[in-house]
Structure formats: C-alpha cells, structure tokens
ZAMARGU-4260 file (C-alpha; in steps of 0.2 Angstrom, whole numbers, plus 5000, padded with zeros to 4 digits):
<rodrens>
0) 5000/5000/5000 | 5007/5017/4996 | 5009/5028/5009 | 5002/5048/5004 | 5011/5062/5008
5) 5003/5077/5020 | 4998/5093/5021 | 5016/5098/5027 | 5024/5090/5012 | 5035/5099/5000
10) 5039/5092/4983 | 5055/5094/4973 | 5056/5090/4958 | 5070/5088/4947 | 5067/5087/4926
15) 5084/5079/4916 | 5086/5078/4899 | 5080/5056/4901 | 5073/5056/4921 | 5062/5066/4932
20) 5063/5063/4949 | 5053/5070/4965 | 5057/5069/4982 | 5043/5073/4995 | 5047/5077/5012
25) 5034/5077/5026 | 5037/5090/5037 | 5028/5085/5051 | 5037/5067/5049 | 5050/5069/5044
30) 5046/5058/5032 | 5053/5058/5014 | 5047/5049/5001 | 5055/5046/4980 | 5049/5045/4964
35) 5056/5043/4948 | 5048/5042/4929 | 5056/5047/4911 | 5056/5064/4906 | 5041/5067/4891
40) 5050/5080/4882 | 5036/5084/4873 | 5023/5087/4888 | 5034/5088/4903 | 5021/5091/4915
45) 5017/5074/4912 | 5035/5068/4918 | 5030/5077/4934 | 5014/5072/4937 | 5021/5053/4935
50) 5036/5054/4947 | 5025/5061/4962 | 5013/5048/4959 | 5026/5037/4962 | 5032/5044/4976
55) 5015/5042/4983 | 5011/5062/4984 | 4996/5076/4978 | 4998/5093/4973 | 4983/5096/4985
60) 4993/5090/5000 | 5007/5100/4998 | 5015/5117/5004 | 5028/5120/4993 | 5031/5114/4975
65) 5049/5116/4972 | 5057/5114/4955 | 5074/5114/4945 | 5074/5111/4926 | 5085/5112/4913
70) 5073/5122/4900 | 5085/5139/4901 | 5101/5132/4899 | 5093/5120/4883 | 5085/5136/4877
75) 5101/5145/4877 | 5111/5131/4869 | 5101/5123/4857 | 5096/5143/4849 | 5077/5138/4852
80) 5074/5156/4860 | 5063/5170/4856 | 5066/5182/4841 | 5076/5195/4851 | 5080/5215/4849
85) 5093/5225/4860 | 5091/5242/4861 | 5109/5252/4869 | 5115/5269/4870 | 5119/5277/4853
90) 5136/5272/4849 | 5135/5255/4857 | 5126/5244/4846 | 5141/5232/4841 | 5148/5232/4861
95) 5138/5214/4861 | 5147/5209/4846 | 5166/5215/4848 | 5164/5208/4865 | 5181/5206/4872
100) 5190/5199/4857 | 5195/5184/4867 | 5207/5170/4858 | 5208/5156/4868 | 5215/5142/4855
105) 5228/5154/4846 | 5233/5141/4837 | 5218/5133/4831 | 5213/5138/4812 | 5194/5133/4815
110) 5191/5143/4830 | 5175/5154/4828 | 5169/5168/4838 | 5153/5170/4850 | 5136/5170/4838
115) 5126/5184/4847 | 5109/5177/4852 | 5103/5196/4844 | 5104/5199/4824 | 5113/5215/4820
120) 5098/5221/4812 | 5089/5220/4829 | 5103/5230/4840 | 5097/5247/4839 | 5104/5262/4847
125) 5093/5276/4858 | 5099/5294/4862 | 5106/5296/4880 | 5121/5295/4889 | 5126/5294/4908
130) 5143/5294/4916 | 5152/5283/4926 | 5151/5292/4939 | 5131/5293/4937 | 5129/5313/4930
135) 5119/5313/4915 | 5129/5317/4899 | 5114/5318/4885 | 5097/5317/4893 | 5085/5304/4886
140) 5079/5306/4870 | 5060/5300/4870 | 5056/5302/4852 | 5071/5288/4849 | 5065/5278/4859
145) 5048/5278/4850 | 5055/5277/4832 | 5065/5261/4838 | 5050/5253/4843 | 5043/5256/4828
150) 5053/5247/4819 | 5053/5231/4833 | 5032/5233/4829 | 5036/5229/4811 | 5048/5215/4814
155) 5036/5206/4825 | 5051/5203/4839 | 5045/5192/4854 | 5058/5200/4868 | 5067/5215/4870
160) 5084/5218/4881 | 5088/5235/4887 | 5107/5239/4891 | 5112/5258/4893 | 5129/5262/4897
165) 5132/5264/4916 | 5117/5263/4920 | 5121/5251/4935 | 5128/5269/4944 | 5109/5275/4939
170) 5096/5266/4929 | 5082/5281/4927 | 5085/5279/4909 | 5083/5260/4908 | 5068/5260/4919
175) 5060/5274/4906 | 5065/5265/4891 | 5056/5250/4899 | 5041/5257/4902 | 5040/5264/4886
180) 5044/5249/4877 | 5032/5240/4888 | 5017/5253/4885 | 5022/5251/4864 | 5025/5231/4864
185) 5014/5222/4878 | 5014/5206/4871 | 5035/5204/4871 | 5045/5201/4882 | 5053/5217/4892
190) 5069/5215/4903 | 5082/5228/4908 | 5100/5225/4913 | 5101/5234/4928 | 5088/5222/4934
195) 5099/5208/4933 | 5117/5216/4937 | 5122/5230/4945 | 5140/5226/4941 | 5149/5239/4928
200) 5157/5229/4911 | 5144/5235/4897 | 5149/5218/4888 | 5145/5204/4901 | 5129/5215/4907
205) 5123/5217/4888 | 5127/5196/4885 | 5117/5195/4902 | 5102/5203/4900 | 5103/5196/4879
210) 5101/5179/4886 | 5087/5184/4898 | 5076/5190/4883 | 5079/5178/4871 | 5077/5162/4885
215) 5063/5174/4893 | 5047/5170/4882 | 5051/5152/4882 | 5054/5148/4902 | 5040/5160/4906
220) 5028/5149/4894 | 5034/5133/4905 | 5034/5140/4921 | 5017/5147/4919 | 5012/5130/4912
225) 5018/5120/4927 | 5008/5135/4939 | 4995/5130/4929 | 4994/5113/4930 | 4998/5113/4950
230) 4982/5126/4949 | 4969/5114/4941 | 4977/5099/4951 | 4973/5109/4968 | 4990/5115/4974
235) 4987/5128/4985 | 5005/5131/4991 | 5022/5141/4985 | 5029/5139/4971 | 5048/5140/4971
240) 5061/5139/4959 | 5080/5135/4961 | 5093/5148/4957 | 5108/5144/4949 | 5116/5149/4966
245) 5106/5132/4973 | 5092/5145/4983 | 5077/5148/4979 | 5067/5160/4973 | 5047/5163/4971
250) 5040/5157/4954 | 5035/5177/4948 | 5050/5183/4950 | 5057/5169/4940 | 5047/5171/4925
255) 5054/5188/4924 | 5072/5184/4928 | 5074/5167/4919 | 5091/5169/4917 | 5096/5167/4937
260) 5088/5146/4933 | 5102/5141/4919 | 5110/5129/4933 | 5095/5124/4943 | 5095/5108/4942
265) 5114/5106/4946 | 5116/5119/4959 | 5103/5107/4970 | 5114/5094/4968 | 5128/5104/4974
270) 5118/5109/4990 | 5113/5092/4996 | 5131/5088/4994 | 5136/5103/5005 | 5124/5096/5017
275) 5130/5078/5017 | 5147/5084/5020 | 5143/5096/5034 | 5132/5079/5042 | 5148/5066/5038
280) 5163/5080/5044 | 5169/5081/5026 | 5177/5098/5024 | 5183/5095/5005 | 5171/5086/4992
285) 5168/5088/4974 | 5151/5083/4971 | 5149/5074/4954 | 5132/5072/4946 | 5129/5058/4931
290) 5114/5059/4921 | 5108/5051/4905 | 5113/5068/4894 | 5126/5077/4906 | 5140/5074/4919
295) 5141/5091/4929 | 5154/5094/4946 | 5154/5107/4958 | 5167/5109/4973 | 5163/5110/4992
300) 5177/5118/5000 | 5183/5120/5017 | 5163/5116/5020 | 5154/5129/5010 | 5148/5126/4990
305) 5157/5139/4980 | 5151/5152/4968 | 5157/5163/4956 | 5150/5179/4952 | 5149/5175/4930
310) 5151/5162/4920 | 5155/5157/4902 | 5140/5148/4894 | 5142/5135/4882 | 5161/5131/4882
315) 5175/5146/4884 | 5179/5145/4865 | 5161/5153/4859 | 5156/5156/4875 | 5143/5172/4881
320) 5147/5177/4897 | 5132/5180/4911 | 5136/5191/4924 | 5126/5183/4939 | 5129/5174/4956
325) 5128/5155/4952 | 5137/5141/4958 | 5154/5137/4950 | 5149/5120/4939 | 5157/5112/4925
330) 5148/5101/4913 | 5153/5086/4900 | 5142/5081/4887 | 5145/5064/4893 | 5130/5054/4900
335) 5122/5037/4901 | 5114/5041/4885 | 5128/5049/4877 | 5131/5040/4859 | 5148/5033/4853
340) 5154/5032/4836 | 5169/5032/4825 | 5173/5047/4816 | 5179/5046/4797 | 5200/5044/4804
345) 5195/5030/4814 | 5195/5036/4830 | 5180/5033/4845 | 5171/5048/4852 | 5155/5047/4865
350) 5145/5062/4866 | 5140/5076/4868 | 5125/5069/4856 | 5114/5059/4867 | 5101/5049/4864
355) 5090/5056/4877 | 5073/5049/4883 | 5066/5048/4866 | 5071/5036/4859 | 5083/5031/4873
360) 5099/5019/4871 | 5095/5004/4860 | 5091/4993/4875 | 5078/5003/4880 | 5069/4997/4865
365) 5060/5013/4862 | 5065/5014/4844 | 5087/5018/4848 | 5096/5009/4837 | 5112/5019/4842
370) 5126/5014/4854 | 5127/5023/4871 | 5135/5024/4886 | 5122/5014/4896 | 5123/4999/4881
375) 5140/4998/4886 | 5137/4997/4904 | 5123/4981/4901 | 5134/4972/4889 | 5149/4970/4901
380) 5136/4965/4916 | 5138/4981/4926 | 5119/4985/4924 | 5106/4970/4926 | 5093/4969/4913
385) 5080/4963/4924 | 5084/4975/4939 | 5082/4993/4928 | 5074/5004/4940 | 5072/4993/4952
390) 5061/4979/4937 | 5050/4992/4932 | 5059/4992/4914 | 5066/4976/4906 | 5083/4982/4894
395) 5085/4972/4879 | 5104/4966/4881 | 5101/4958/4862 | 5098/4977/4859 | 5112/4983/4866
400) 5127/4969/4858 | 5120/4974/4841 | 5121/4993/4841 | 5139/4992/4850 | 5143/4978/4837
405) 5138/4986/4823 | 5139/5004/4827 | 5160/5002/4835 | 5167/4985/4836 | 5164/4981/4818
410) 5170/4998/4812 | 5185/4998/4823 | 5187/4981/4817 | 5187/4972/4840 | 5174/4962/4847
415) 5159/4972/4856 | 5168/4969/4874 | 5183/4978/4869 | 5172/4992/4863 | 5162/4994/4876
420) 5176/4994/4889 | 5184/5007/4876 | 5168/5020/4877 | 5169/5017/4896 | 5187/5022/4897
425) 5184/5036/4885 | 5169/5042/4897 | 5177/5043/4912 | 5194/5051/4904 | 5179/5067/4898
430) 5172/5066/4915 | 5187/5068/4926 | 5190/5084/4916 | 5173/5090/4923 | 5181/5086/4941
435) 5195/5095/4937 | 5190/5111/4932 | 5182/5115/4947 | 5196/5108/4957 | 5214/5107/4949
440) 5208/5125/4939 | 5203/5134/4954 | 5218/5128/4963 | 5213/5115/4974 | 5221/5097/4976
445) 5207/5086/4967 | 5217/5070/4976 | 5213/5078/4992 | 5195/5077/4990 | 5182/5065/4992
450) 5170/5065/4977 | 5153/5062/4980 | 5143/5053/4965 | 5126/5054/4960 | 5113/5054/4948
455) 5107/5039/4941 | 5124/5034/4932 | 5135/5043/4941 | 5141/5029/4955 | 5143/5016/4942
460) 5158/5028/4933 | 5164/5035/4952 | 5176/5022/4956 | 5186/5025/4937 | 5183/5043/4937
465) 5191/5045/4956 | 5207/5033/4948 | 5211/5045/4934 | 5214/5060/4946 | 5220/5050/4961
470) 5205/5053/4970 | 5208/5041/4988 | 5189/5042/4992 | 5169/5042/4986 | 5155/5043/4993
475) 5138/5037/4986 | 5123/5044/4997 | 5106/5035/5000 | 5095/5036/4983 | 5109/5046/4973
480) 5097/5044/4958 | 5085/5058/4965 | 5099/5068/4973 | 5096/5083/4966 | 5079/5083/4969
485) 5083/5078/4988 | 5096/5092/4987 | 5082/5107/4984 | 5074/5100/5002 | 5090/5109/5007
490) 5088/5124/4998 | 5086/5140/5005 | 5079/5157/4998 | 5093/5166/4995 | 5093/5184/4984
495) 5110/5191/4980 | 5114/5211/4978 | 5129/5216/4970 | 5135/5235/4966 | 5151/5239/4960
500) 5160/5251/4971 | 5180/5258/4965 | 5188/5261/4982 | 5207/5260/4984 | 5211/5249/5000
505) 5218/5263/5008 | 5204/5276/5006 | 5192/5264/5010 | 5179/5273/5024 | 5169/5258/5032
510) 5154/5270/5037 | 5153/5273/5017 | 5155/5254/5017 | 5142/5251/5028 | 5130/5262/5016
515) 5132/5252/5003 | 5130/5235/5012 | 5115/5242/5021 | 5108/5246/5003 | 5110/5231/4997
520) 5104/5220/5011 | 5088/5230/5012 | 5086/5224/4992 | 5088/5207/4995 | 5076/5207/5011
525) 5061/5218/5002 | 5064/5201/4990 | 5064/5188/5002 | 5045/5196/5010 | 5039/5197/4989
530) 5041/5180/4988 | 5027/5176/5002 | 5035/5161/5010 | 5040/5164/5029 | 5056/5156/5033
535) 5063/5149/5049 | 5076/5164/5051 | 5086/5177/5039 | 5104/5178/5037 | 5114/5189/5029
540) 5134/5187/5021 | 5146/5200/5014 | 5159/5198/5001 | 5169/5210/4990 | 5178/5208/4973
545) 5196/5213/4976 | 5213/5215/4965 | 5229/5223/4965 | 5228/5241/4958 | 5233/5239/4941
550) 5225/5221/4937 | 5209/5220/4927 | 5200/5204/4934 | 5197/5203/4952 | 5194/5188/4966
555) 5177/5187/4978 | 5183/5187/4995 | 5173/5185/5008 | 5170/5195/5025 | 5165/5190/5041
560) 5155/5203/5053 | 5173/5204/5063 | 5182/5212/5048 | 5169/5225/5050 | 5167/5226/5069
565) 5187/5228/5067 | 5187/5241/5053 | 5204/5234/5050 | 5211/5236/5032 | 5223/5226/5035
570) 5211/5212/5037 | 5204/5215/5022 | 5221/5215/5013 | 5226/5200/5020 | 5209/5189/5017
575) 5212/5196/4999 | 5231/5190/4999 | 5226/5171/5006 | 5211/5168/4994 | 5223/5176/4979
580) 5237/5165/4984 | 5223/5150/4982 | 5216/5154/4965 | 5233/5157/4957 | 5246/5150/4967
585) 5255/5166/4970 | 5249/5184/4979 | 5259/5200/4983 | 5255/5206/4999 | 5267/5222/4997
590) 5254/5230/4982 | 5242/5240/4982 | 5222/5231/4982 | 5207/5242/4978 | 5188/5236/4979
595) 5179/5233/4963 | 5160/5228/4970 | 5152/5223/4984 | 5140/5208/4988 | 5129/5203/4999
600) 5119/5187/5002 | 5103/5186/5011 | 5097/5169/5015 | 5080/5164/5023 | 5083/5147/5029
605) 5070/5133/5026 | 5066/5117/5037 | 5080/5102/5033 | 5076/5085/5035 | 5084/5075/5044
610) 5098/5063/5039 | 5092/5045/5043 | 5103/5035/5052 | 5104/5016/5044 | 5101/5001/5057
615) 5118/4993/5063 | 5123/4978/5057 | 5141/4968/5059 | 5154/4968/5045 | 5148/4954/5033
620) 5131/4957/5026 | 5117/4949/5030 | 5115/4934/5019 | 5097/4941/5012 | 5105/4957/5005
625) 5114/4947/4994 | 5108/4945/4976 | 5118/4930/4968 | 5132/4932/4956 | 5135/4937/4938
630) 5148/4939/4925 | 5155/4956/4924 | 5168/4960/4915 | 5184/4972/4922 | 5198/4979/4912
635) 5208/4978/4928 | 5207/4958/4927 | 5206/4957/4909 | 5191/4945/4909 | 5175/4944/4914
640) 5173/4938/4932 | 5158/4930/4942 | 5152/4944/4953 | 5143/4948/4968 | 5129/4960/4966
645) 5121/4966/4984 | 5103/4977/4986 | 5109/4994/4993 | 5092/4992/5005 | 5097/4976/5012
650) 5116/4985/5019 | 5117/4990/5037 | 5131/5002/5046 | 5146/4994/5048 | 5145/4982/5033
655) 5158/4979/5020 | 5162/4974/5005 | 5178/4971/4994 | 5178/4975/4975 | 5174/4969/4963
660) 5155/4971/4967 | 5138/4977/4962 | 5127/4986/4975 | 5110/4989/4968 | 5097/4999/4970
665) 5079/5007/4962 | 5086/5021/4954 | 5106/5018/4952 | 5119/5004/4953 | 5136/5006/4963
670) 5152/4998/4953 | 5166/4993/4964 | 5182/4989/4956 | 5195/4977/4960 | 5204/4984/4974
675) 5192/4994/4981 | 5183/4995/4997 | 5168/4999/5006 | 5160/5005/5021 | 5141/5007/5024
680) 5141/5021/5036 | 5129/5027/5051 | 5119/5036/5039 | 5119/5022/5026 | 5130/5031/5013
685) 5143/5021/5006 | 5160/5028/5009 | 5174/5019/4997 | 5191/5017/4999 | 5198/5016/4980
690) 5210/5005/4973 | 5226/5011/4967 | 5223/5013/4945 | 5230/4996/4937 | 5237/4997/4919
</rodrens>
C-alpha cells in the first residue's frame, strides 16, 4: 500500500534531459518519500505528474512545490529562443558583438567567435548617455525611443533587452525606456540589465540581459504551464524555483528573471552535497552528478559550495558570458545516454549527442538503434537487465550487443567487449576533466578530496573517474538517483545584491561601506518578503571583489562581521592576499588592492530534513542482502569475472564489502572495482576506499 504524503509536504522536483525525479518530504514526519519516471519532452508536465505519483504524493497536499529544470540552459544552447532586439545607448550597438575579442585556442585555424543570440539588424541604438560616475551626459531622447519601437512593431520581435551604458551607477534611463517599450510592445518580452546586474562591464551586462530575453518567452511559457497545471490539480502552496546559486526564489519573479535558473537543476545537487558533507565531517568534496545527457561537478570547500559571480555559457571558445551569482559547475556532454561512434579517421568519440529519453539507448527498445553509454554498461554485466529501475523496465541486452557491434566493434574492426570497455574508458577520461575544472583549475588538490557521486549513472563511473585523478575516496549517498531533487529540500531562499563600488584599499571609509551593504541588504530582504513564504530565520553574508591596483579581473573574498566590527584594512588585505594566493598560486602582499563591487547574500533558511541513520549491522552482510552472482567484465582483470551484486536496502552500518561488486538499487547501481573497498556508514552512505589505478 502506498503511503500519501501530507499537508506539510514539500515536493522537489528535478526534470533531466532522460529522468524526472521528486522527492517529498513530510514535514511533520520527517518523512521523505521518492519518485522517479522518464522525462516526456514533449509534455513535461506529464513527467512530473508521473514521478509524484510514484512517490505516493498530491499537489493538494502540499505546501511548497519546488522545482529545478534544465529548459534555460537547453533554450540557450540549442538557439530555440525568442526572436530578440537589443536596444543600447547610441554608439554601442556592436559592444555585444566585439565583446572582448577573446582567443583562447591561438593556434587553432577553425576557431570561431561567439554568435550573438541578437541579429545585427535588431541591435538598435537610443539617444542618452550617463557617466560613470552617474551625472547625466545627453538626457534621454524619447522620440528615439519611439522610432526604435517602431521598427521592433514591424519585425514582429518576441523579447526586448535594454542595456544603457552605466546605467548600473543610475538606471532612470533604463527604467523609462522600459516602460515605454512595455506601454508600445505588451505582448513581448521586456527586461532591463540593471535588473539583473548592477556590476559595471557593458559587455557581460549586455550578453546578460541578451540571454534573459531571448530564453525569457520560452521559460515564462513553461513556468506558467507548470503553475497552471499545479492550479487545476489543487496546489494551493508556493511555488519556488531553484537559482543557479542552489536558493530559491518565488515562481513570479522567476518568470521575469529566467536567466538566474540556467544551473538549477545542478546547483541542487551541489547543496545536498554541502549538506551531506557538513552531516559526515567532510570539509573537502567535489560533488559529481551523472545523468543520462550530462556529467556536471561542483566543489565543496573548506565546507561551503562555491560560487562565482559570472560564467561562460556553452564552452570558453564561443562562450557568452552571464554576469550573475551562480554556483561554480562544470559540465561534460558525457551521460548514460551519450552516443559513441567512430569518426571518418577511425577514432572513437561518446557524446556530447545523446540519445536522450526519446528514443533512449537501444536497449531501451524505444526505437534507439544507436550505441550509448548505458549499452555499454549492460553488455559487460555492470547493469542487470532485469533489475532497471528497480524491474519496472526490462533492457534488451540483444539490443544493446547489436548497436555496439555494429555501430564500434565492427567499424574499429574488435569484438563488442573491447568496445564497450573502450567508450567506458573514453567516458570517464571526459568526465574527470569535469572534476577538474572545478578543482585542479581553481587551485585546489582534486586527490585531496572526496568526490561524492550521484545521479542515476554517476556511481557506476565513480570508482574509474576517482582513479584517473588520484582521488583516495567516494561517497555514494542514499538514493543518489533523486539527489538533486533531495538536494532542493536543502535549499534556501537566497537573493544576491551586487554593486560595483571603486575604492582603493587605503581610502576605504567603512561608514561609506556600511551604506552600501545596508543598501543592498535591504534589496535582497524587500525580495525575500515578495516571495510570500515565511522562513525559519534570515541571514545575511558579505563579500567584495578585490585585486591589485593595476590588474583587470578581480577575486570574491569573503568577509565575516569581525572584519567590520574591526574596521581593520589590514584584514581586508590579508583575506584578499590568502584567497589570491589560492586561485593562482602566488599573491603580493606588498601591492596596492582596491575594491571593485560589493556583495551581499541574504538567506531565509527553510526546514531540513533529517539525515536518517541506517540500522547497525556487523561487517559481513546479511546473507538476504545478497543478490547471487553474475559475470561482469573488468579491464583491471582482463576477463569477465563471476560477481557479487548486493541490494543497497538490504546494507546495514558497519557492513563491508571488497571489489569487485555490484550494489543495487531502484534508481542507480554502485560499481566497485578490483581493489576497492567499502563501508556502509551510520547514515547508510557508502564511503569507498579506491583501489590504486592498474594498467
């Protein structure tokens, strides 16, 4: 009998590119209940609706419906967005385009620049001009504004982004253009950069508030869709969505600022792992998250998730930059459904095209006919055909051995074993640059770190991805298929303010300081009361961007309240010095620093649920966790072996087990290598002690 959520329940839901997953959490039991079902690309809503069935819950019984997707960050890639016009101070129009003539591969003949996401012929300037330092040079120009919105009329434009020069000192003439705009267009899309960032660099604020137009009308569309159908199925609660910084923020105010969702899904994942680490003592963690289209990591240091204040979207060769908070995350086109082939030389590539949820791998039988990622993984025993989600879908092995057959080993001219090992090899060696980017790259010791595996493919690669950096430990927590859905249960509503703010370290006045925090944090407060959901307390953090006078890119630092109870500026220089020192290996304590921006955080903290502990149990297993043997092949023995397999629910704290193995569960299966061990711990996470890599 399935048990039913109550009226204290709040659903997180999680939509990938192949699964959705919810997790529901009982407030009042602390109960928390899964559910997972394929995504239906072409009605998602239907994905949703299927995984809270399954985890036994109603839209009518819940308080808060919390949701990450990955509609922005698709939009933005794939070029599915809204027919777009900028419109920028006369003068500016081609600021977007120049951007900031970055050549990262100098070598490469085939490199090509950013593509704007907005024509030429839809940048159009408007009269006005402010200064940097906020005086107004040439007053606004109404009449401009009108003729340029002539002319978007005539196109028939969906969404229009507004980026005036320095208007993040004063945005009077964005707000009016705005409105104007509004009043002439009211069926488009209408967003302003000041809005989004109030951070000077009229390139990355322009590419910011570009994306937020052009992914605007498609993410408002699905939101609005999804409040729609909670609506009509009785949902009664608050409707949150989560941030690329991992909090959360109320559903309106995401339908006009879609561009804060391009990491949601993946920044929940992130949070959970923060607050498994904070649970198991873990100071250092890169938490790794496997899907069935995308491998992403993000980096838990010294306890705390980092963030950065931009980021490159779509790779750092034709990247456009977004100037907002979000969590620093790497992604890999490399996922369970990630399809291998053999190029024209010969050579064997997997991904980034993936198959997806329609049609699937081939031995989904849904009509694939390619090989992936997952074939492989059922061809050399590491998945069981019959135990897929738990046996709620059979895969075809006889599918699988004929894509890889004819699809690799035949062209590569080996037997389908060899080329499945190969694509597995291949997939890790893509993932563990994933791991490294936002360890090794940000100047962190990636062997020092434990990395915590998830997502529904993610442990069955941890154990290979951990050897090819030298990573000693991984931990695979309870149900890591639904982790980023049970990671947005430990999301908070968080709203960050940002001003820039040029101040030499050694003018700086803290009372001037203190003006600006106090601005700041009264924003990000008057957004935490819009959003209508009272949370259990507010906290408030303060950082600054800092670099050495004369440098062009600065670091965040971060300040705790006894830097300003001190007034020290010599704290402040030093806290610079220590985190430059750990981004680039060097610092100069003897130059000058100045200030660029200041940040502040404020954070309304939501209930957790608890961490269940796991019942002991002695160091063998209990014979009925045990689920009989099977061949599985391993590189590192060179054949395939008779294996045991284990179900995860039948471990107790204290178990353990020496690879190789097989632990299995509903949404996910644990591959221990030769060599490795494990340790169920008290919270029934498996804590493994990798083997040392074998040629």
């Amino acid at each position: 009998m399935k048990q039913r959520a109550s009226t204290r329940t709040r659903l997180a839901t999680d939509i990938g590119g192949t699964f959705t997953d919810v997790a529901a959490f009982d407030e009042r039991s602390g109960r928390l209940l899964l559910g997972k079902a394929l995504s239906t690309p072409a009605r998602l809503v239907d994905g949703i609706a299927g995984s809270v069935a399954k985890a036994g819950g109603r839209y009518a019984d819940a308080g808060a419906f919390l949701h990450g997707s990955t509609i922005a960050i698709n939009t933005l890639l794939e070029r599915t967005g809204a027919k777009t016009a900028l419109l920028t101070t006369e003068g500016f129009r081609d600021v977007y385009e120049i951007g900031r003539i970055n050549r990262p591969d100098a070598y490469n003949l085939y490199f090509r620049k950013h593509v704007p996401l907005v024509e030429r012929a839809l940048r159009l300037e408007v009269r006005e001009r402010i200064t940097a330092e906020g005086e107004v040079h040439i007053p606004l120009d109404e009449a401009s504004v009108h003729a340029a919105c002539d002319r978007l009329e005539a196109e028939g434009v969906d969404a229009v982004a507004i980026m005036l020069l320095h208007c993040y000192v004063d945005p009077a003439h964005e707000a009016r253009v705005k409105a104007i705009v509004r009043q002439r267009l009211p069926r488009a899309f209408v967003t302003a950069s000041h809005e989004l960032s109030q951070e000077y660099r009229e390139f990355e604020r322009c590419s910011t508030v570009a994306a937020n137009a052009y992914i605007g009308p498609v993410v408002s569309a699905y939101l609005g869709g999804i409040d729609a159908h909670l609506k009509r199925s009785g949902f009664g609660g608050s409707f949150l969505l989560v941030q690329s910084t991992g909090g959360l923020y109320e559903a309106h105010q995401a339908r006009s600022q879609c561009v804060r969702m391009l990491e949601s899904g993946p920044a929940a994942g992130v949070i959970g792992a923060q607050a498994l680490c904070r649970a198991l003592g873990v100071g250092d963690a890169v938490a790794f998250d496997m899907g069935g289209t995308t491998a992403k990591a993000g980096v838990i240091h010294k306890g705390e998730a980092l963030t950065t204040g931009a980021a490159l979207i779509g790779g750092y060769n034709q990247a456009l930059p977004v100037q907002i908070p979000m969590m620093d995350i790497f992604e890999v086109g490399t996922g369970g459904g990630s399809i291998a082939t053999v190029d024209p030389s010969g050579a064997l590539k997997v991904g980034p095209q993936s198959a997806g949820a329609e049609p699937g791998p081939a031995c989904y039988g849904r009509g694939g006919t390619l090989a992936t990622v997952t074939d492989a993984n059922l061809l050399l025993g590491r998945l069981g055909a019959n135990r897929f989600l738990g046996g709620e879908m059979q895969l075809d092995a006889a599918a699988a051995e004929r894509a890889l057959r004819e699809h690799v080993a035949e062209p590569l001219g080996i037997d389908s074993v060899r080329a499945a090992e190969g694509i597995l090899r291949i997939a890790a060696t893509a993932m563990s640059y994933a791991v490294k980017a936002v360890s090794t790259e940000r100047g962190l010791d990636a062997a020092a770190f434990a990395l915590i595996a998830y997502g529904g493919a993610g442990p069955l690669h941890a154990s290979s991805i951990a050897r090819e950096i030298g990573m000693q430990r991984v931990i695979v927590p309870r149900a890591p298929g639904h982790f980023c859905a049970f990671g947005m249960l430990f999301s908070d509503l968080r709203y960050d303010r940002v001003r820039t703010w040029f101040t030499r370290l050694g003018d700086v006045s803290f009372d001037a300081i203190e003006r600006v925090y106090a601005g700041l944090i009264e924003d990000g407060r008057k957004a935490l009361a819009a959003s209508g959901v009272e949370p259990a307390r507010i906290a408030v953090a303060r950082a600054a961007d800092m670099r050495y006078v004369g440098q062009e890119h600065p670091v965040t630092v971060a300040l705790p309240p006894e830097v300003f109870r001190r007034r020290s500026r010599e704290a402040l220089k030093r806290r610079f010095d220590e985190e430059h020192l750990q981004r680039y290996g060097t610092c100069a304590p003897e130059e000058q620093a100045e200030i660029v921006s200041l940040r502040a955080t404020v954070t309304g903290a939501m209930k957790k649920p608890p961490l269940e502990r796991t019942a002991r149990g002695g160091r063998s297993p209990l014979a009925s966790a045990g689920c009989g043997r099977r061949e599985v092949y391993f590189a590192e023995l060179g054949k395939a072996s008779a294996t045991p397999t284990y179900a995860r629910e039948g471990l107790r704290a204290g178990n353990r087990i020496e690879g190789p193995a097989l632990i299995e569960e509903h949404a996910s299966t644990t591959v221990l290598l030769p060599g490795d061990r494990l340790k169920v711990d008290a919270f029934g996470n498996l804590d493994i002690e990798v083997g040392r890599r074998t040629k």
